[in-house]
ROKELUM-655628 format. One record per residue (C-alpha): residue in one letter; z, x, y. Coordinates in steps of 0.1 Angstrom, whole numbers, plus 2048, in hexadecimal, padded with zeros to 3 digits. Layout:
// ROKELUM-655628
aZXY ...
***
This chain:
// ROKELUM-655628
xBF3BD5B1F xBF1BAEB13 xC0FBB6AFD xC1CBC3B1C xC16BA8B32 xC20B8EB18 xC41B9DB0F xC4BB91B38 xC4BB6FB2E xC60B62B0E xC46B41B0D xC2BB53B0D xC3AB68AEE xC3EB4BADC xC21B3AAE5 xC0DB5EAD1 xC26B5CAB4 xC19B36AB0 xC42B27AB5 xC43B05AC3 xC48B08AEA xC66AF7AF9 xC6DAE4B1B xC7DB00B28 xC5FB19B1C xC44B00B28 xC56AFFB4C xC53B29B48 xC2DB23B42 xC26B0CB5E xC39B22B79 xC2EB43B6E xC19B54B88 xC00B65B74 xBE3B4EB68 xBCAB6AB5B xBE6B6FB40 xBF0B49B3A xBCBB45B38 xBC7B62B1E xBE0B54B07 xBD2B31B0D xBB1B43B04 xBBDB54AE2 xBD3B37AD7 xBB1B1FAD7 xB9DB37AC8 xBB5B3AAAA xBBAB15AA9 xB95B08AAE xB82B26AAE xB65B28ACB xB53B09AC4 xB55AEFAE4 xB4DACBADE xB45AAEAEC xB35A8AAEA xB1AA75AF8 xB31A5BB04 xB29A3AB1B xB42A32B34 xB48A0BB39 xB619FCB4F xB5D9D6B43 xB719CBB64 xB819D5B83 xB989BDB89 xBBA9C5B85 xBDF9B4B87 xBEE9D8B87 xBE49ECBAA xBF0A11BA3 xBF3A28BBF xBDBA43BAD xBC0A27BAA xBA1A25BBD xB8DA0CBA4 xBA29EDBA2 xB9E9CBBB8 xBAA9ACBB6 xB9898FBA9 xB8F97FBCE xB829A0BD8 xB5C9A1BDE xB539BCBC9 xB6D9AFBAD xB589AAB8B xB5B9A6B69 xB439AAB4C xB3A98FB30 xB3899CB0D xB1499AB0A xB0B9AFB2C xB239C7B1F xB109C7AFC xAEF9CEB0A xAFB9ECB23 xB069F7B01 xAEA9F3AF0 xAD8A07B10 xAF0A24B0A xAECA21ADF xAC6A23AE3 xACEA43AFC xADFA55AE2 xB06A4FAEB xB1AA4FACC xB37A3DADB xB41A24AF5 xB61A2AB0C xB68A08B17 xB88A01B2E xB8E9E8B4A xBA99DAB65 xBC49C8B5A xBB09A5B60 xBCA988B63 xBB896EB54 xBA497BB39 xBB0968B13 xBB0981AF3 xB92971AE5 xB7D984B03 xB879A7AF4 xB7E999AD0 xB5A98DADC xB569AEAEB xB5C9BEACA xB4B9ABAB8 xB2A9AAAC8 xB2B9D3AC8 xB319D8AA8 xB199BCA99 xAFF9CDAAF xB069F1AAE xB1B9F6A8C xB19A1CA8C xB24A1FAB2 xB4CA26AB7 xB5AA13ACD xB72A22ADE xB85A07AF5 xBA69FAB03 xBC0A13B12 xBE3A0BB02 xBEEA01B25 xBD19E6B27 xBDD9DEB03 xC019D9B10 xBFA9C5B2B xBDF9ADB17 xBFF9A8B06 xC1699DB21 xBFB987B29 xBF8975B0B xC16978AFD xC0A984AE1 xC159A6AD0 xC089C5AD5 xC069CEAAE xBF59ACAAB xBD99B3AC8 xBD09D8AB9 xBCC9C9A94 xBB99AFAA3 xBA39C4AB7 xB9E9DAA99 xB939BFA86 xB799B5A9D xB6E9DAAA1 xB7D9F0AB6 xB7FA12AA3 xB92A29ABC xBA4A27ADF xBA1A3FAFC xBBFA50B0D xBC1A40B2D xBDEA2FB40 xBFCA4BB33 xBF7A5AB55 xC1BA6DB55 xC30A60B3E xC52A68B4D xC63A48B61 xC6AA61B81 xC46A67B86 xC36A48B74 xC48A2FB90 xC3BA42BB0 xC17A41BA1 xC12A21B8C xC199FEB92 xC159DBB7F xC119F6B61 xC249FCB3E xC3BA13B3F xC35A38B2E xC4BA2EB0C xC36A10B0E xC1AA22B0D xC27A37AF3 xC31A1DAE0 xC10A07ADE xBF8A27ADB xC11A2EAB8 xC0CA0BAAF xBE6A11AB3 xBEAA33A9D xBFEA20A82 xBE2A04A7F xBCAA28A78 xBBAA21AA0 xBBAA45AAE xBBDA4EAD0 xBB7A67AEB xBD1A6FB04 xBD0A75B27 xBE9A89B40 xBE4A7FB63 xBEEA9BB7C xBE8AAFB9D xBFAA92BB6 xC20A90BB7 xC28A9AB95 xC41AB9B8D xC46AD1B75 xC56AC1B5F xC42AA3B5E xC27AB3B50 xC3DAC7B38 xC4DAA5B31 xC2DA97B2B xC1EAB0B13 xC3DAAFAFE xC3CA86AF5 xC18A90AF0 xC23AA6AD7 xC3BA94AC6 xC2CA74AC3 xC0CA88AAF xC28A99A9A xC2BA73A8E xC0BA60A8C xBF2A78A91 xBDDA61AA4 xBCFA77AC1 xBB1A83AC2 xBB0A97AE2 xBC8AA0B04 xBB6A9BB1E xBC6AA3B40 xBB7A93B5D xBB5AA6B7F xBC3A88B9B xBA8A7EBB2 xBB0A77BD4 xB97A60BE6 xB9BA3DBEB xBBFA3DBDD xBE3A2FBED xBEFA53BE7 xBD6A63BFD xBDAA44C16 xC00A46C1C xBFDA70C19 xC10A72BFD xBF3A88BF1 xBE1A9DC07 xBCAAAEBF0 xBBDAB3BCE xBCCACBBB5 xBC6AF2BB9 xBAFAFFB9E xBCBB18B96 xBE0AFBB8B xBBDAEAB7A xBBEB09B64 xBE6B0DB60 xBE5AE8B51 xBCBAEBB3B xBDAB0BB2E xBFFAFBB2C xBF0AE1B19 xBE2AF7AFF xC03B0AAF8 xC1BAE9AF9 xC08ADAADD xBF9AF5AC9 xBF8AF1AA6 xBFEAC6AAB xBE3ABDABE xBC7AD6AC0 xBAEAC2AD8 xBB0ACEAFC xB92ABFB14 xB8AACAB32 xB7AAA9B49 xB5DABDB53 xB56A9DB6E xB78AA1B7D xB74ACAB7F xB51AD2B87 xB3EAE6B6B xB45B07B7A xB6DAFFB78 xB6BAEEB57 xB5EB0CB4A xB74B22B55 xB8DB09B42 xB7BB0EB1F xB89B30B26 xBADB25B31 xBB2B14B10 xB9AAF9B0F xB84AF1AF0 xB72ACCAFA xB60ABCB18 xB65A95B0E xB47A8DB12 xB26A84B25 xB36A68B37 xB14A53B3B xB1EA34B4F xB0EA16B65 xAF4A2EB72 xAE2A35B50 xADEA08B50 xAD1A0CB71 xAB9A28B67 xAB5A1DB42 xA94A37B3B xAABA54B43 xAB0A68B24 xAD3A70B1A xACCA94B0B xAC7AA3B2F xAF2A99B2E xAF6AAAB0D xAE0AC8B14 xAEFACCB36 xB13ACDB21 xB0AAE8B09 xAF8AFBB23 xB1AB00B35 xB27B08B16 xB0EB23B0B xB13B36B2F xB31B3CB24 xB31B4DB00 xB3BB33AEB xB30B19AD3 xB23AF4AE0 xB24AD8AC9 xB1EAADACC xB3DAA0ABB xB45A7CAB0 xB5FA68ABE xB76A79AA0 xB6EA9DAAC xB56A9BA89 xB38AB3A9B xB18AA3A95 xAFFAC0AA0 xB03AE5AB0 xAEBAF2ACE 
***
């Protein structure tokens, strides 16, 4: 019956016999009409490529600043710097909410920020520094390679220069944030005062070449097409064919509230969990075999969706995602997080396990 079903579709032939899935095969995929059988190759494609373990990490979530020269139509966190609840952190209050989340058990910090206007180099340094003189087994994982982009514009100093620099004062990884969509049809109508997606591409290499790995995000479920995504997944894929430097795909479900896109009705509502489960799956398949890290953000989908995901192709949940709430409630023990994670996991049938920031897993449940 599978073979049956399978034989209907010439992707999802080739996606089974392991072949490298083209544009035209990934548009097949992401308008086929029958998601039990997308899933199901998803599903069998993982398991051969990862097995049924499911990882994650106790992460802390830091957002050093909200103020922002860019003011993207998909953005509900930015302000500008005469806005009331405008603020920026100094190194050392950013060191000790670290130190909060170290002493918690996070093995990594995801720092990222606005694009603050008047903020020198030597700020980023200082941050780095103070973590990693403090906390020298914690990775730091900071700076999206649009941030990185636009720290250069503003200093006029290179973007191959900033990364080495930042390296040297200790950032060890960078997440995935700011790619967005990377096609120039789609990018224009959702970001503004931002690097464009071969920008992007081009600093997150740099990062890769200087041995900084990255994650890699896909923003979707507002304007985007087809073959945006498709688009999308397939400079994924051949950018890992040369650096291998991600880590992790991690698409990211659009959320509506707050945003210009929900304000002028350009978006009227969120994403259908159908097409949740179609991406996650699509992913999968385009970059089987070249990047084998597919997360489901479990705080974007609900638990229940995100684990219907695990079985649509995912294999990760990124991670706690401890933020400002665990400084405000600082005797709150992070394991709850962790135990809550491989709990979903468990109900489920397969394997949970705390990863590093380098998918190295550190213990099973």
């Amino acid at each position: 019956m599978l073979e049956q079903l399978i034989g209907q579709s010439k992707a999802l032939e080739k996606a089974i016999a392991g072949e490298e899935l083209s544009f035209d095969d990934g548009m097949e995929l992401l308008n086929y009409d029958n998601l039990h059988m997308l899933g199901a190759v998803a599903d069998i494609t993982r398991k051969k490529l990862v097995g049924d373990t499911v990882t994650f990490a106790a992460s802390y979530y830091m957002n050093y600043t909200n103020v922002c020269a860019a003011s993207c139509q998909m953005c509900a966190f930015y302000r500008k710097g005469d806005e009331e609840d405008a603020y920026t952190l100094t190194p050392e209050q950013i060191e000790q909410r670290v130190g909060i989340a170290k002493n918690m058990g996070a093995t990594e910090v995801h720092i990222v920020g606005g694009f603050h206007p008047k903020l020198p180099l030597d700020y980023y340094e200082d941050m780095m520094r103070i973590i990693k003189k403090n906390h020298p087994d914690l990775n730091i994982k900071a700076f999206t390679a649009a941030e990185i982009f636009y720290l250069s514009k503003l200093t006029k100093i290179s973007t191959k220069e900033i990364l080495s620099r930042l390296k040297d004062a200790g950032l060890d990884s960078m997440p995935g944030g700011g790619a967005e969509l990377f096609h120039p049809d789609i990018r224009q109508k959702i970001v503004r005062g931002k690097c464009s997606g071969q920008e992007w591409l081009n600093t997150i290499e740099e990062a890769h070449n200087l041995g900084i790995q990255s994650n890699v995000t896909m923003l979707y479920g507002h304007i985007e097409k087809p073959e945006h995504i498709v688009d999308h997944l397939i400079k994924i894929r051949e950018l890992q064919k040369k650096t291998n430097g991600f880590l992790t795909l991690i698409p990211l479900k659009f959320s509506l509230d707050n945003t210009e896109l929900e304000q002028e009705n350009l978006v009227t509502h969120e994403s259908s969990s159908i097409y949740d489960l179609k991406v996650i799956a699509l992913s999968r398949l385009m970059l089987a075999g070249v990047l084998n890290n597919i997360s489901v953000y479990w705080v974007a989908f609900g638990k229940k969706l995100a684990q219907v995901a695990l079985s649509n192709g995912g294999s990760d949940l990124v991670g706690t995602a401890f933020s400002e709430e665990i400084y405000r409630a600082a005797g709150k023990p992070t394991d709850s997080s962790v135990l809550e994670l491989a709990n979903m996991v468990k109900e489920i049938g397969r394997v949970p396990a705390q990863r590093n920031t380098h998918f190295k897993v550190l213990k099973k449940f």
